[in-house]
C-alpha positions as CSV (number, residue, x, y, z in Angstrom):
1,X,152.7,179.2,94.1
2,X,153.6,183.0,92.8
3,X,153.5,184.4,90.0
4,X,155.0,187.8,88.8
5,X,152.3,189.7,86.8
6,X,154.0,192.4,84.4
7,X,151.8,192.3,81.7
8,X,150.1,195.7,80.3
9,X,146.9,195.8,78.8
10,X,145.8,199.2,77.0
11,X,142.4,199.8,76.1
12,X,141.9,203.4,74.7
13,X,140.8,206.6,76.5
14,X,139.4,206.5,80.3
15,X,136.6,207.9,82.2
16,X,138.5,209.8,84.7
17,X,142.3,209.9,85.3
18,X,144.4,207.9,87.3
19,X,146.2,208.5,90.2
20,X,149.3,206.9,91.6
21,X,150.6,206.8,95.3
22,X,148.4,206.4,98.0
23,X,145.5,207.6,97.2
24,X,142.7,205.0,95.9
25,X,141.2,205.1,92.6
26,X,137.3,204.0,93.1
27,X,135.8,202.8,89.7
28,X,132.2,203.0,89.9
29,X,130.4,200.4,86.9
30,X,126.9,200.8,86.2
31,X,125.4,197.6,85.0
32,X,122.1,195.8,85.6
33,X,121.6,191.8,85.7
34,X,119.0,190.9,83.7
35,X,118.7,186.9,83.4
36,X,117.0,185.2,80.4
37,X,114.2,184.4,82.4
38,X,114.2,183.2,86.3
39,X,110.8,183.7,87.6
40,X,109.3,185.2,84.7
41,X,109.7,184.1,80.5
42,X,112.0,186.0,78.4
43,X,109.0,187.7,77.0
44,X,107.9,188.5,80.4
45,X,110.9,190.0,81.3
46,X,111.9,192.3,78.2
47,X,108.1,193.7,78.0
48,X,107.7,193.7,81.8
49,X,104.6,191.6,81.7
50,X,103.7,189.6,84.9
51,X,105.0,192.2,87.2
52,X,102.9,190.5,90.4
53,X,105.8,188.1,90.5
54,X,108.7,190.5,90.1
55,X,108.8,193.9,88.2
56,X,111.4,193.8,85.5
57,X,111.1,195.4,81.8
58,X,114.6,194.9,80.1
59,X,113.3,197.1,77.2
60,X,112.8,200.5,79.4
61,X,116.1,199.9,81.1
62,X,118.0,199.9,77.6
63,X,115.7,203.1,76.7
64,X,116.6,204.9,79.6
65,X,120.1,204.0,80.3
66,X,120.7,205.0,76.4
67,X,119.0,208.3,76.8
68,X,121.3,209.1,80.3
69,X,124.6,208.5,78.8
70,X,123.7,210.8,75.9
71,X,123.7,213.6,78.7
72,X,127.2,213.1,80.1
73,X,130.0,211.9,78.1
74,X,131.4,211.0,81.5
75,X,128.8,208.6,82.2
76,X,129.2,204.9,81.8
77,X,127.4,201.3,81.6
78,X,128.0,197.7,80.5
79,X,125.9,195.3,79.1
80,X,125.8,191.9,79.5
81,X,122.8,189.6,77.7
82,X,123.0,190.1,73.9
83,X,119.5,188.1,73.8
84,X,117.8,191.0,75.2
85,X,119.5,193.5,73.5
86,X,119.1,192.1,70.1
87,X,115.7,192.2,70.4
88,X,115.7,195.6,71.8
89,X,117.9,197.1,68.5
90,X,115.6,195.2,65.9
91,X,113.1,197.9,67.2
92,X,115.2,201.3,67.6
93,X,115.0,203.6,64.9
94,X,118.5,204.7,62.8
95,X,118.8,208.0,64.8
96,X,118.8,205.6,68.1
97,X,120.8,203.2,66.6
98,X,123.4,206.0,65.5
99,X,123.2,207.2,69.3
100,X,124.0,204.0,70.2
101,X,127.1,203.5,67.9
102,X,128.4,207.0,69.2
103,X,128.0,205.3,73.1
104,X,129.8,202.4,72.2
105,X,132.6,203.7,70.1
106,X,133.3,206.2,73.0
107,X,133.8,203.9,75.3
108,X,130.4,204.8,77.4
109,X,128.5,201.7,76.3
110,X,130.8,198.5,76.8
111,X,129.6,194.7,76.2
112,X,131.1,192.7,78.4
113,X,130.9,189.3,78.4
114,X,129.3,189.2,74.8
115,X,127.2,185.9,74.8
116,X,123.6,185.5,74.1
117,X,123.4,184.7,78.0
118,X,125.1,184.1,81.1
119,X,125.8,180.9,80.8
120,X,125.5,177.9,83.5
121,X,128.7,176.7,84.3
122,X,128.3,173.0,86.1
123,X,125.5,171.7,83.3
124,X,126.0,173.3,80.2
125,X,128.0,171.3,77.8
126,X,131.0,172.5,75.8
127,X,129.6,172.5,73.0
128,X,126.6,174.7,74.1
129,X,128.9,177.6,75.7
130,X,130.8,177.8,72.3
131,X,127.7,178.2,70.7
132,X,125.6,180.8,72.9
133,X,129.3,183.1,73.0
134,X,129.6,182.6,69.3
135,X,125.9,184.0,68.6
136,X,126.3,187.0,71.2
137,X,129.7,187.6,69.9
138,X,129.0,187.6,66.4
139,X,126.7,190.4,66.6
140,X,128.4,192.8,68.5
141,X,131.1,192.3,66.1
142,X,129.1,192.6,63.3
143,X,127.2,195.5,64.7
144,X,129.7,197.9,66.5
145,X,132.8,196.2,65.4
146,X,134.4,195.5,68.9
147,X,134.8,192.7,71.0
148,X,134.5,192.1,74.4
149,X,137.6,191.7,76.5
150,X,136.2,190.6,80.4
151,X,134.3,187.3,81.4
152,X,131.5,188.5,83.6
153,X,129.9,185.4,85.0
154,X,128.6,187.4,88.1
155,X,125.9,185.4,89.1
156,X,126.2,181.4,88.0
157,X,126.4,179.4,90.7
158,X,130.2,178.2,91.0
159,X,133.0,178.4,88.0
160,X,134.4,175.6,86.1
161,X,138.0,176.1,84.8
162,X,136.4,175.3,81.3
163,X,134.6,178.6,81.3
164,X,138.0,180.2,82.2
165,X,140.0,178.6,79.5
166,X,137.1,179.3,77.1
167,X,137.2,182.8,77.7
168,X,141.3,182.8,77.6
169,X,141.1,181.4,74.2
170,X,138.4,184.1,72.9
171,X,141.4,186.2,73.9
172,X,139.9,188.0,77.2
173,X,142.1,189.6,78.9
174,X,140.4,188.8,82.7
175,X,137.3,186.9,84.1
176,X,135.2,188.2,87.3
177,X,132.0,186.8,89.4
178,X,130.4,187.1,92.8
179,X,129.7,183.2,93.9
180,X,132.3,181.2,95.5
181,X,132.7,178.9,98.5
182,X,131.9,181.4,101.3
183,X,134.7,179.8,103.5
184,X,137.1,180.1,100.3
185,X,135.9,184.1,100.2
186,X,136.3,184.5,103.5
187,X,139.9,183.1,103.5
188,X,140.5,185.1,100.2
189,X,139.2,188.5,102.4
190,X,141.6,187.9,105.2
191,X,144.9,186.6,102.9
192,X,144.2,189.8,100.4
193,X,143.6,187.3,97.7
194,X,140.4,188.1,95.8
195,X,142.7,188.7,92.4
196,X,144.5,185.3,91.6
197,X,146.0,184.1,87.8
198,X,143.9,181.0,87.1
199,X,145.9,178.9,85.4
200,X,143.2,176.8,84.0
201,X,144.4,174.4,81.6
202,X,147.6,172.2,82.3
203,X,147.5,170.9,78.9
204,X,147.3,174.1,77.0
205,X,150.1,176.0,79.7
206,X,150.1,179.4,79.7
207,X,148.2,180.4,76.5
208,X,144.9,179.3,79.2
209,X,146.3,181.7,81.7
210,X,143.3,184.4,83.1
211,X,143.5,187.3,85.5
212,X,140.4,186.8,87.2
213,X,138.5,188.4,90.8
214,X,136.3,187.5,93.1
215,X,133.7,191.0,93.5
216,X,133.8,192.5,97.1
217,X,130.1,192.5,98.2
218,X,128.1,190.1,95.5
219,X,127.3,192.4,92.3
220,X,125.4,194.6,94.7
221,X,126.2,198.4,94.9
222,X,127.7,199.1,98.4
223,X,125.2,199.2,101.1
224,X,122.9,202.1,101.6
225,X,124.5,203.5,98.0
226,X,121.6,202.1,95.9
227,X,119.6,204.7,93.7
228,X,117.1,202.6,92.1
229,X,113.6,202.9,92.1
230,X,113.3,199.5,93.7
231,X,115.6,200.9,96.4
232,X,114.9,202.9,99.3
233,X,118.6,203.9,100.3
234,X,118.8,208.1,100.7
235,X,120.0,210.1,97.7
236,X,122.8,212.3,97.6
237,X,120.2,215.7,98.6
238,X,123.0,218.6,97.8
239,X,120.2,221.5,98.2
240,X,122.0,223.3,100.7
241,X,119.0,224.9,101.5
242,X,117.2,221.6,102.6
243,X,116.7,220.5,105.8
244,X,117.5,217.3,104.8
245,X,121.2,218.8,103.0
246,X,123.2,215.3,103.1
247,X,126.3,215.3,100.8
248,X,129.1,215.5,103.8
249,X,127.3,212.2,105.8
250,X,127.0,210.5,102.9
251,X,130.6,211.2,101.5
252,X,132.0,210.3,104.7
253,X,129.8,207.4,104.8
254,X,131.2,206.5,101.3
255,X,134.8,207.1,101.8
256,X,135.4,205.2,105.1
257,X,133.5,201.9,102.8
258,X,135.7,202.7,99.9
259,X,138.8,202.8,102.3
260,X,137.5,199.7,103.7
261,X,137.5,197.7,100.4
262,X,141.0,199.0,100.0
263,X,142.5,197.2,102.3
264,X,141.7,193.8,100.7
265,X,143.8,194.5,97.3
266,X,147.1,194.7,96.4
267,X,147.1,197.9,94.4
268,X,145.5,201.5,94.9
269,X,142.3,200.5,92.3
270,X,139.3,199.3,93.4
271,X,135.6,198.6,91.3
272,X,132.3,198.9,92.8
273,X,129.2,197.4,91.0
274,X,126.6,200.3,91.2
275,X,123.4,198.3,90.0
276,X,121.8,194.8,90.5
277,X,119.0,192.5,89.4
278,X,117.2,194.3,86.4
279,X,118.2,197.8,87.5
280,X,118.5,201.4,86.1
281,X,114.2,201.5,84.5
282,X,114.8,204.7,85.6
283,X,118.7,205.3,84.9
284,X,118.0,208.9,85.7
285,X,118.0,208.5,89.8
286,X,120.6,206.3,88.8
287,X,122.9,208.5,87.0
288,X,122.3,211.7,88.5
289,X,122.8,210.5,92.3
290,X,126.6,209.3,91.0
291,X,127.8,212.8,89.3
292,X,126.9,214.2,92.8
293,X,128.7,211.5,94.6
294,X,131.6,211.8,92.8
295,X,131.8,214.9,92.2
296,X,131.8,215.4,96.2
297,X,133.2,212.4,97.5
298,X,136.6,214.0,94.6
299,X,136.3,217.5,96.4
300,X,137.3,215.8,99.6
301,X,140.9,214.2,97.8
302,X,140.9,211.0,99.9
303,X,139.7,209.0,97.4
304,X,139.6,209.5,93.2
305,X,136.2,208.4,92.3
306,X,135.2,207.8,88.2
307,X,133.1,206.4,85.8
308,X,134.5,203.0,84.5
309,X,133.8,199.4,83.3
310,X,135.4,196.2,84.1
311,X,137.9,196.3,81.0
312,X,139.5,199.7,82.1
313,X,140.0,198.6,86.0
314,X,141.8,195.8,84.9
315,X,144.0,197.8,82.5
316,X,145.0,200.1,86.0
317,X,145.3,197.0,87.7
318,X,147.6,195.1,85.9
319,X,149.7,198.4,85.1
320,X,151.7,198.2,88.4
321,X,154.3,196.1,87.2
322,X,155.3,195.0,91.2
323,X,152.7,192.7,92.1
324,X,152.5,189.3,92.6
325,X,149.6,187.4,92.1
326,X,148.6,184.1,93.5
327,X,147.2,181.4,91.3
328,X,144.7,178.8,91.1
329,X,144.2,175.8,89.0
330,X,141.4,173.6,89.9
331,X,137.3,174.6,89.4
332,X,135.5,176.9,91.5
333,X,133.0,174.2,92.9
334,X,131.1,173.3,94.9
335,X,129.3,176.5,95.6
336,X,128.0,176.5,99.4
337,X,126.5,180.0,100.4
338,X,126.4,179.6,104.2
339,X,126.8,176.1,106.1
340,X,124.4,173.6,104.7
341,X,124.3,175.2,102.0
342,X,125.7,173.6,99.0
343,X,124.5,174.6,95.6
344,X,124.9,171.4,94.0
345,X,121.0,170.1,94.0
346,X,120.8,172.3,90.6
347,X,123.1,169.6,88.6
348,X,119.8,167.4,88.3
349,X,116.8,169.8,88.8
350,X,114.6,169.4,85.7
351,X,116.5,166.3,84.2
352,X,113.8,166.3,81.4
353,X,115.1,169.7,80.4
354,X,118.7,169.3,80.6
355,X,117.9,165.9,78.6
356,X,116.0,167.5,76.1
357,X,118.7,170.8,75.8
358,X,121.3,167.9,74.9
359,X,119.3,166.4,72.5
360,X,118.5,169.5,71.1
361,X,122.3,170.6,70.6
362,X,123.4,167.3,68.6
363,X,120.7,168.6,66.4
364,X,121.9,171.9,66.0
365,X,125.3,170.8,65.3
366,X,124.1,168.5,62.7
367,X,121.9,171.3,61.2
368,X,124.8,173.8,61.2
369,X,127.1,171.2,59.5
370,X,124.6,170.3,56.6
371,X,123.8,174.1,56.6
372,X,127.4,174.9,56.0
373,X,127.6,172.2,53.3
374,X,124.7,173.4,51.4
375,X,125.6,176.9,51.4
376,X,122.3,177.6,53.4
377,X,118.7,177.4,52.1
378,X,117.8,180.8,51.1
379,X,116.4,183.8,52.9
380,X,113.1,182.4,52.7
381,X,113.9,178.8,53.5
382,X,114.4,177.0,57.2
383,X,117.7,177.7,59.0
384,X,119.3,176.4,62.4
385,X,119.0,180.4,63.7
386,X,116.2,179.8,65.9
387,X,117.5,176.9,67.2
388,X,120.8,178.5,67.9
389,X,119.2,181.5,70.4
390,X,116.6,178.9,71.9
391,X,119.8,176.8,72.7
392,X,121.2,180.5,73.8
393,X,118.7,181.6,75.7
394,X,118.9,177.5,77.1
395,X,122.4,177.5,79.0
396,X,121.4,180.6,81.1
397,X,122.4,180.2,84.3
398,X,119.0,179.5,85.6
399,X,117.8,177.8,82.1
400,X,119.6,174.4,82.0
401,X,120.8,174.4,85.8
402,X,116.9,173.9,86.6
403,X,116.0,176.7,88.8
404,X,113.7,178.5,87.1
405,X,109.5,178.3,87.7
406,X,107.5,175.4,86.3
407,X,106.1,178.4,83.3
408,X,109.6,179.1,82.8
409,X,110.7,176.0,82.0
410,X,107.5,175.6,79.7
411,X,108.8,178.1,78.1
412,X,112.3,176.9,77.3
413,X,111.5,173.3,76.0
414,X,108.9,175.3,73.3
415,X,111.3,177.6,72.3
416,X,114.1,174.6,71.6
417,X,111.1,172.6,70.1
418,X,110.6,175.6,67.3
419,X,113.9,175.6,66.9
420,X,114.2,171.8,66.4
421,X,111.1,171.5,64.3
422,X,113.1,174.2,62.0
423,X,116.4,172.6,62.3
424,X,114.6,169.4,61.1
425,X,113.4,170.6,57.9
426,X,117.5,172.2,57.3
427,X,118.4,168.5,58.1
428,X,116.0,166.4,55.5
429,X,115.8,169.0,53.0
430,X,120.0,168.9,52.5
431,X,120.2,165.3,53.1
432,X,117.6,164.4,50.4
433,X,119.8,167.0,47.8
434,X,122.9,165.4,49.2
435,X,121.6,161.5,48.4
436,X,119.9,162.2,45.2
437,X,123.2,164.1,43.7
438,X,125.1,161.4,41.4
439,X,122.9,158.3,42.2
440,X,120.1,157.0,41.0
441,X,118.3,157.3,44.1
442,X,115.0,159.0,44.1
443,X,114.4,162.5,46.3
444,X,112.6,161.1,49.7
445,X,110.4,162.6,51.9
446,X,112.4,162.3,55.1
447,X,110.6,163.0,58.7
448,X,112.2,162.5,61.9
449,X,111.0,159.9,64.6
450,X,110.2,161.5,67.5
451,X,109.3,158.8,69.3
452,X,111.6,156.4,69.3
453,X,112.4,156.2,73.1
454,X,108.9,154.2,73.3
455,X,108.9,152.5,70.4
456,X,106.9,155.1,67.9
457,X,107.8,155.0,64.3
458,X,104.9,155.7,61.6
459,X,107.3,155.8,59.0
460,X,108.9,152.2,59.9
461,X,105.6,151.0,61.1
462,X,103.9,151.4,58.0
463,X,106.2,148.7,56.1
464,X,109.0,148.6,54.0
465,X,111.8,152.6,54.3
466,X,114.5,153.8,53.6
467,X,116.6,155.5,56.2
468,X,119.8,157.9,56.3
469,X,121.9,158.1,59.4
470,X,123.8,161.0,59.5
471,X,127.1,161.4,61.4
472,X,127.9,164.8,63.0
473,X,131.7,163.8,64.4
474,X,133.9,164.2,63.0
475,X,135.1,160.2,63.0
476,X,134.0,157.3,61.5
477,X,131.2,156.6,63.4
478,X,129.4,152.6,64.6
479,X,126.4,151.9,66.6
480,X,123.6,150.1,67.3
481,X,119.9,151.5,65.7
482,X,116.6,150.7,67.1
483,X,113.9,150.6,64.6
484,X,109.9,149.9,65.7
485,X,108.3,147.6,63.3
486,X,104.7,146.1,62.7
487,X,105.9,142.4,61.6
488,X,107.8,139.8,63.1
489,X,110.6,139.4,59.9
490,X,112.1,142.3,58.1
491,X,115.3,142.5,55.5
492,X,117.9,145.1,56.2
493,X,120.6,146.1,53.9
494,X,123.4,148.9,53.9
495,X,124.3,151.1,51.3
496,X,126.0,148.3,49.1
497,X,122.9,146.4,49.6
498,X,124.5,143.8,51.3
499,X,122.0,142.1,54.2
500,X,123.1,143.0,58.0
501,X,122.4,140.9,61.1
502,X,119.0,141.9,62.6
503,X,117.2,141.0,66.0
504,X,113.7,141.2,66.5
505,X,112.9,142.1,70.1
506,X,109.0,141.7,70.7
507,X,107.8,145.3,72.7
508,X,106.2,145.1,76.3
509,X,102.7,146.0,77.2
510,X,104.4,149.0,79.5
511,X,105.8,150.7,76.6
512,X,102.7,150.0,74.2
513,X,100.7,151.6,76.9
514,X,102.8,154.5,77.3
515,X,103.0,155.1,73.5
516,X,99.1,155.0,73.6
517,X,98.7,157.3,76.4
518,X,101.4,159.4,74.6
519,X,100.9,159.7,70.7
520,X,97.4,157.7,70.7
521,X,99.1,155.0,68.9
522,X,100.8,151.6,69.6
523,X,100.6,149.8,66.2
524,X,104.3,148.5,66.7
525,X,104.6,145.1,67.8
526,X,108.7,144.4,67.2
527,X,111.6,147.1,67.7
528,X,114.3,145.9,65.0
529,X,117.8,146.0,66.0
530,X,121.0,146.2,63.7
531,X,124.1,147.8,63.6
532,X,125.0,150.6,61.3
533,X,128.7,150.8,60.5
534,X,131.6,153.6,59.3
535,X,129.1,155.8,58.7
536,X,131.9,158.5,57.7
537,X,132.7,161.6,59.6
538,X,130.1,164.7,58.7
539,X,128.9,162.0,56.0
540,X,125.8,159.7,56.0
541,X,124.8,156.0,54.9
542,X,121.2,154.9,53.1
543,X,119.6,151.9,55.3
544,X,116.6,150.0,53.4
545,X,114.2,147.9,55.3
546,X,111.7,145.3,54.4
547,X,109.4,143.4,56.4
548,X,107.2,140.8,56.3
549,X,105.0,138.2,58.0
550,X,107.8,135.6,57.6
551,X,109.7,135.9,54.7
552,X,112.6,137.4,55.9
553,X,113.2,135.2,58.9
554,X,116.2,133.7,57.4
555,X,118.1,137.0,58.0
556,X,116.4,138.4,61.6
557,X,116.9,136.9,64.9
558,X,114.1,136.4,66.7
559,X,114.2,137.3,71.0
560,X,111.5,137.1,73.4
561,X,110.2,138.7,76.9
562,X,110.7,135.9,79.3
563,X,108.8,137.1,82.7
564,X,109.5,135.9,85.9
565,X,112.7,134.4,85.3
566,X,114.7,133.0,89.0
567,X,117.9,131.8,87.7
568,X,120.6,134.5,86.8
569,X,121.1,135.5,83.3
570,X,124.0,135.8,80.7
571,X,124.7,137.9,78.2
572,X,127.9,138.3,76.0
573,X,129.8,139.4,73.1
574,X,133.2,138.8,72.0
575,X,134.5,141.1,74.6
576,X,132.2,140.9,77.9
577,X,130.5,138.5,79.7
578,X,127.6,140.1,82.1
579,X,125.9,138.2,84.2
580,X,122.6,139.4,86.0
581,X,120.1,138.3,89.3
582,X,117.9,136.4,88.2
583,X,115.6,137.4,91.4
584,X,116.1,141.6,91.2
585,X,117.7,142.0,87.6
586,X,121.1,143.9,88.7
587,X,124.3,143.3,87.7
588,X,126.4,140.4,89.2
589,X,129.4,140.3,87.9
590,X,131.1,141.7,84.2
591,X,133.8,139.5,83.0
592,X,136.7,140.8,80.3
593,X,136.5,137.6,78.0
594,X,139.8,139.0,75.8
595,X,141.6,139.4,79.4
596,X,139.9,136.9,81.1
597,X,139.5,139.3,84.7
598,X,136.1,139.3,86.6
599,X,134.8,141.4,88.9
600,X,131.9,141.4,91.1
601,X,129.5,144.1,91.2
602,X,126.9,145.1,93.9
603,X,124.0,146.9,92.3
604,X,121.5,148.7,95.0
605,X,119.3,151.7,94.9
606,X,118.6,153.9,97.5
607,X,116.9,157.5,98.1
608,X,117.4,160.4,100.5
609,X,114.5,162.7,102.6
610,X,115.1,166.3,101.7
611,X,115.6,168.4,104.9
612,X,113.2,171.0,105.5
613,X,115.2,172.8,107.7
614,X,116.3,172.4,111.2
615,X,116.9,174.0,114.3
616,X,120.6,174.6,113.8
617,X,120.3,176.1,110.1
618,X,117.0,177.0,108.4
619,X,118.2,175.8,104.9
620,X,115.3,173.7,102.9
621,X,116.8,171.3,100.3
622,X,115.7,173.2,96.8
623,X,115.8,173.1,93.2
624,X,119.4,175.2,93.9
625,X,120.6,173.0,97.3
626,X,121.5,169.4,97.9
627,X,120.6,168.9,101.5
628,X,119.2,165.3,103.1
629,X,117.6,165.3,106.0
630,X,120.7,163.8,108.5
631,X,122.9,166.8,107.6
C-alpha cells in the first residue's frame, strides 16, 4: 500500500540553506547517547565515576558542548535524556543558564525526544512511557518554552506501534531509530524504503499516522568520520604546510559515502548522526573537525553539507510534495541483529525488577491521584516526585528490559524503593484526611504491608485493624484481599458494618520459613480471606477486623493443608468448575458451569539449555538474546 505525502511541516530558521535539483543536501546532527545507566549507575555516569568499566561523564559533555556552540552560531546539537540534564541545570549558574536559553531559542540546542529517558519499548507498560515523557516534557516546557517535535528511540531494542501512536498523539511530527530486523533493513536498503508512514493505530485512523526512518549506519557517524577523543579516525589536518595536509582525501572520501547514502532515499536530503555512545567530552575536536569538513567538502559543489537536527531534515523532507511513501502497520519486533540473533531474551531478564517497576507504578498512580485531590502536601511535605523520575529513569531502555549489570540494577530497585517509601507517606497521610473529613472516624496511623506475598502483616498480626483499600481505576472496583492473622477466628465488616464471608486458610511451614529468613518474623499462623466490593472509582472503603481464639467462628470458614493427597481435586464457584491431579497438582480440566462446556487441559513444565555458541554462529544466549542450545 501507497500513500501520497504532501504535508508541510515548517519549523523556523535553518542552519544552512537548501538546495533543490540534483545536488544532495547532507545534514550533519551532533548528538551523543548517553543511557540512564547500562554498565555504570546514573551517578556513575553523570560524574564519570567508575571509569575502569567505561569512561562516560554526562556532566563535561553538557559543559563542553554548551561552551562550543556559543562559538559558532552555525553550530548545532540535540539532546536527548532530560534526567541527566536536569541534574546538570540545577547546578549551572544564571549566566549559563541564560547561554543556554539563547542556544535553545536559536535553534542550536534542540531536545528531541523530551522524556526523562529513552524508554524500553517491549517491557515498559503504557502507563510508564506516559509518565517518564510527561516528566521530561514538562520541563523543557516549563523551562525553555518549546516542545519537542521528533521521536528519537535510537537505540531500544525493536519498536512497538504503541510508542509510535504515543508520540503521534504528543503531536510529533516524525519518529526515527537505528534497530530493526537486519533482514527487514536489508530489504528496506535495496527497495529504497528506509522512510515509511507508520500507520500505527487502526482504531484511531489517521490522527495515529507518523513519518518515521530507519538511520543508515546505526546512530554512528559514518566510518572513519569520528572526532571523539574515544576515536582514533584522522582529523580533517587543513595546514597546508603539513606533511600530513589531508582535506582533498578526506572530502573525497566523504563525498563518494555521502553520494552513496543517497542513493537509498527518495529525495535529495540526507542526515548523518555525527556522535555516538556518551560523545562530544571534548566537543571541541568535535566541532572544530566539522566546520572544516563542511566548509571543504561545500567548496567542491557536489554535495551541500550543514549543520542540522532531526526536526529540520524532516521539514526538507517532507517539503517535496511528489513522493510517495510506503507504509507500515504492524510493530517493529522481534529484533534479531544477525542470524541467531534474536533480541527477545530481554522481555524476562531481571523478572524481579520488571515485577517490582510494576508494583511500583500502581503506587505512583495512586499517589498522584490522592496528590491531585489533596492539592499536594506542601513544599516541605512528601510528594510522588521522586518516585516519578525513579520510575523515569526505570523504563530506560536498558533499566526495565534487564540488561544492565547486577550494581545497576541495585541501583534502580533503591531508587524506586525511596520513591515508594515517599509515595507511601502521600498515600496514608491523604487517605487518613480523606476518612476522618465528615465521619466520626478517628485519624489512623496507616502503614503499608510490605510483606504480604509471604504472609507478613505486623499491623494485622497484632489483633484487631482497621483497613482502607483504595481504588486507583477509574471503575468500581471487586476483589479478593488476603490478610495474615495470629488467631484462628476473626470478624470482618465493610463500611456499613455489615459482617462479610471470611476463610481462614492455615499458612505452611515454607512460607513461615521464608518470612523468618526474610523479616525475622513468622508470628502469623492464618492468612484471612474476604472479598472487598465496589470499592468506587479513585475512592476507598474502611475494612475492620477482629479476631479471636474462637469467638468469631460463626462468621469465618475454616480450610486446612491436606498433604499428600492422590485423588484429583475440585474446586468451584458459581461460574467454573476446576478440577486438578491429585498425583502432580496441575490442572485437568476447567468446566463453564453457566454454559455447561469442558475442556481438558494438559499442564507440563519444561526448560531449555542456553547455547553458548556454536560453530556455525558464535552467538551466546544473554541477558539481550533468546537462543537454546538446538538452534
Amino acid at each position: 500500500m501507497l500513500l501520497l505525502c504532501s504535508l508541510l511541516i515548517f519549523f523556523g530558521s535553518l542552519s544552512g540553506v537548501l538546495v533543490t535539483g540534483d545536488v544532495v543536501n547532507v545534514h550533519l546532527v551532533p548528538h551523543t547517547h548517553d543511557d540512564v545507566g547500562w554498565l555504570k549507575t546514573v551517578d556513575e555516569y553523570y560524574y564519570g565515576a567508575n571509569n575502569s568499566i567505561q569512561h562516560a561523564a554526562v556532566r563535561y559533555i553538557l559543559d563542553s558542548v554548551v561552551d562550543e556552540l556559543s562559538k559558532n552560531k552555525d553550530r548545532t546539537f540535540i539532546y536527548v535524556e532530560i534526567a541527566f540534564f536536569v541534574r546538570w541545570w540545577s547546578e549551572q549558574t544564571d549566566d549559563t543558564k541564560q547561554k543556554v536559553h539563547e542556544l535553545v531559542s536559536n535553534g542550536q540546542l534542540e531536545f528531541i525526544n523530551g522524556g526523562w529517558c529513552m524508554n524500553d519499548e517491549a517491557s515498559t507498560h503504557y502507563n510508564g512511557i506516559i509518565d517518564q515523557m510527561s516528566i521530561g516534557l514538562r520541563f523543557i516546557s516549563n523551562t525553555f518554552g518549546v516542545r519537542p517535535l521528533v521521536g528519537w528511540q535510537i537505540d531500544p531494542f525493536g519498536h512497538s506501534s504503541f510508542q509510535a501512536t504515543a508520540f503521534s498523539l504528543l503531536g510529533f511530527d516524525s519518529m526515527m531509530f537505528a534497530r530493526i530486523d537486519y533482514d527487514d533493513k536489508a530489504k528496506r536498503l535495496s527497495s529504497n524504503n528506509l522512510q515509511t508512514i507508520w500507520k500505527s493505530s487502526p482504531s484511531l485512523g489517521s490522527i495515529a499516522d507518523i513519518f518515521t526512518e530507519e538511520l543508515y549506519q546505526h546512530y554512528s557517524p559514518p566510518h572513519d568520520f569520528c572526532f571523539d577523543i574515544k576515536c582514533s579516525d584522522p582529523p580533517i589536518m587543513d595546514d597546508d604546510s603539513l606533511y600530513d595536509y589531508n582535506v582533498k582525501q578526506r572530502v573525497t572520501e566523504f563525498i563518494g559515502y555521502a553520494l552513496d547514502q543517497a542513493k537509498i532515499y527518495k529525495t535529495n536530503n540526507i542526515m548523518m548522526t555525527m556522535g555516538d555512545d556518551f560523545q562530544y567530552e571534548n566537543a571541541r575536536e568535535w566541532f572544530e573537525n566539522l566546520d572544516k569538513l563542511i566548509k571543504y567538502a561545500n567548496m567542491n559543489g557536489s554535495i551541500n553539507v550543514m549543520y542540522s537536527t532531526p526536526s529540520k531534515y524532516v521539514k526538507y523532507v517532507n517539503s517535496n510534495k511528489d513522493v510517495t511513501w510506503s507504509t507500515k502497520s504492524d510493530d517493529f519486533f522481534p529484533y534479531a541483529s544477525a542470524p541467531h540473533s534474536f533480541w527477545t531474551g530481554y522481555f524476562t531478564s531481571r523478572p524481579a525488577l520488571k515485577g517490582y517497576e510494576r508494583l511500583c507504578n500502581a503506587h505512583l498512580q495512586a499517589c498522584k491521584q490522592l496528590e491531585a485531590i489533596h492539592n499536594g502536601l506542601g513544599d516541605q511535605g512528601p510528594s510522588s516526585i521522586e518516585l516519578q523520575r525513579a520510575m523515569g529513569v526505570a523504563q530506560h531502555h536498558d533499566a526495565v528490559s534487564g540488561t544492565e549489570k547486577q550494581h545497576v540494577a541495585d541501583d534502580y530497585a533503591k531508587r524506586l524503593h525511596v520513591g515508594e517509601v515517599e509515595c507511601r507517606s502521600v498515600i496514608a497521610t491523604v487517605l487518613n484526611d480523606l476518612a476522618a473529613k465528615g465521619s466520626n472516624v478517628p485519624k489512623m496511623d496507616l502503614s503499608f504491608c510490605e510483606y504480604l506475598n509471604i504472609s507478613v502483616c505486623p499491623v494485622t498480626e497484632g489483633g484487631d485493624f482497621s483497613m482502607v483499600v483504595y481504588n486507583s481505576l477509574g471503575r468500581p472496583y471487586t476483589g479478593m484481599v488476603h490478610i495474615p492473622i495470629m488467631k484462628e477466628s476473626i470478624l470482618v465488616t465493610d463500611p456499613d458494618d455489615i459482617a462479610v464471608p471470611v476463610q481462614v486458610v492455615p499458612i505452611s511451614n515454607v512460607t513461615k520459613s521464608m518470612s523468618l529468613v526474610v523479616t525475622g518474623n513468622a508470628s502469623a499462623e492464618y492468612v484471612a480471606v474476604f472479598e472487598v466490593t465496589d470499592v468506587p472509582p479513585l475512592g476507598y472503603a474502611i475494612y475492620t477486623g477482629k479476631t479471636s481464639n474462637g469467638d468469631y467462628l460463626e462468621y469465618t470458614q475454616q480450610s486446612s493443608v491436606i498433604n499428600n493427597v492422590k485423588e484429583d481435586v475440585t474446586i468451584s464457584n458459581k461460574y467454573y468448575e476446576v478440577e486438578f491431579d491429585g498425583e502432580s497438582g496441575h490442572i485437568k480440566s476447567i468446566t463453564n458451569t453457566v454454559s455447561g462446556i469442558s475442556s481438558s487441559v494438559s499442564q507440563q513444565f519444561f526448560w531449555y539449555n542456553a547455547s553458548t555458541g556454536n560453530n556455525i554462529d558464535t552467538q551466546n544466549s544473554n541477558a539481550y538474546v533468546f537462543r537454546p542450545n538446538i538452534q
